[in-house]
C-alpha positions in Angstrom: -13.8 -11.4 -5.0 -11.5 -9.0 -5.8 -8.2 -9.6 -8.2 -4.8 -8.7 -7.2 -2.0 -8.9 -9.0 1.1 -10.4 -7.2 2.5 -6.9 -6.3 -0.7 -5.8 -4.7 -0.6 -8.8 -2.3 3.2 -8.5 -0.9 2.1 -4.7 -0.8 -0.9 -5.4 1.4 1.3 -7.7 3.7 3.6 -5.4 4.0 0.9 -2.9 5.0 0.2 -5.3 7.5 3.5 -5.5 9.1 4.3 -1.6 8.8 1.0 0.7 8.7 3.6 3.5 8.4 4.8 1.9 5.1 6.4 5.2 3.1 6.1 4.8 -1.1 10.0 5.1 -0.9 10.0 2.4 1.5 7.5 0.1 -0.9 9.6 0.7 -3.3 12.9 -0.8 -1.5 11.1 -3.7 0.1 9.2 -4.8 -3.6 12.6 -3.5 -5.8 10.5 -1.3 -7.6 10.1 2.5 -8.5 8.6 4.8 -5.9 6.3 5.7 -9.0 5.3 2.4 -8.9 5.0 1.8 -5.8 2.2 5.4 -5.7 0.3 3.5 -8.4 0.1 0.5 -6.0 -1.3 2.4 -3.1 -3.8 3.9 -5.4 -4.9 0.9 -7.2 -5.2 -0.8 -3.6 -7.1 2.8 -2.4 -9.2 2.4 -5.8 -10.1 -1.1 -4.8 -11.5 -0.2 -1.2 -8.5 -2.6 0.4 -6.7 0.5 2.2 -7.3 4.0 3.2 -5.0 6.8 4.2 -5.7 7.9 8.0 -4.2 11.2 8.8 -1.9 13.3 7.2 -0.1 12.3 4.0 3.6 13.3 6.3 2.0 11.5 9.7 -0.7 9.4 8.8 -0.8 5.7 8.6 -3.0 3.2 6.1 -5.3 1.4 7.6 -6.5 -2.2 6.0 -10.4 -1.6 5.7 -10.8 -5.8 4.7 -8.8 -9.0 6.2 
């Protein structure tokens, strides 16, 4: 399986709620920087968990495994 480290998993559940999720809004809901929070997305992107769909201003993530 794949590893996640704590931040990736309430990341990916928040994904779930909010496919519109913003970095700046990552970084509210996990009280983190929006830095961090970009380094999430692209460690989850890196994994193969989520991809961008669309435009980075419009687009949504999409969860590619449940």
């Amino acid at each position: 399986g794949i590893k996640l480290t704590e931040r990736e998993q309430h990341l990916l559940s928040h994904i779930q709620t909010n496919q519109y999720l913003s970095a700046q809004q990552a970084a509210e809901k996990l009280s983190i920087t929006v830095r961090q929070a970009e380094r999430l997305f692209a460690s989850l992107k890196e994994k193969g968990l989520i991809a961008r769909v669309g435009s980075n201003k419009t687009g949504h993530w999409e969860i590619k495994v449940k």
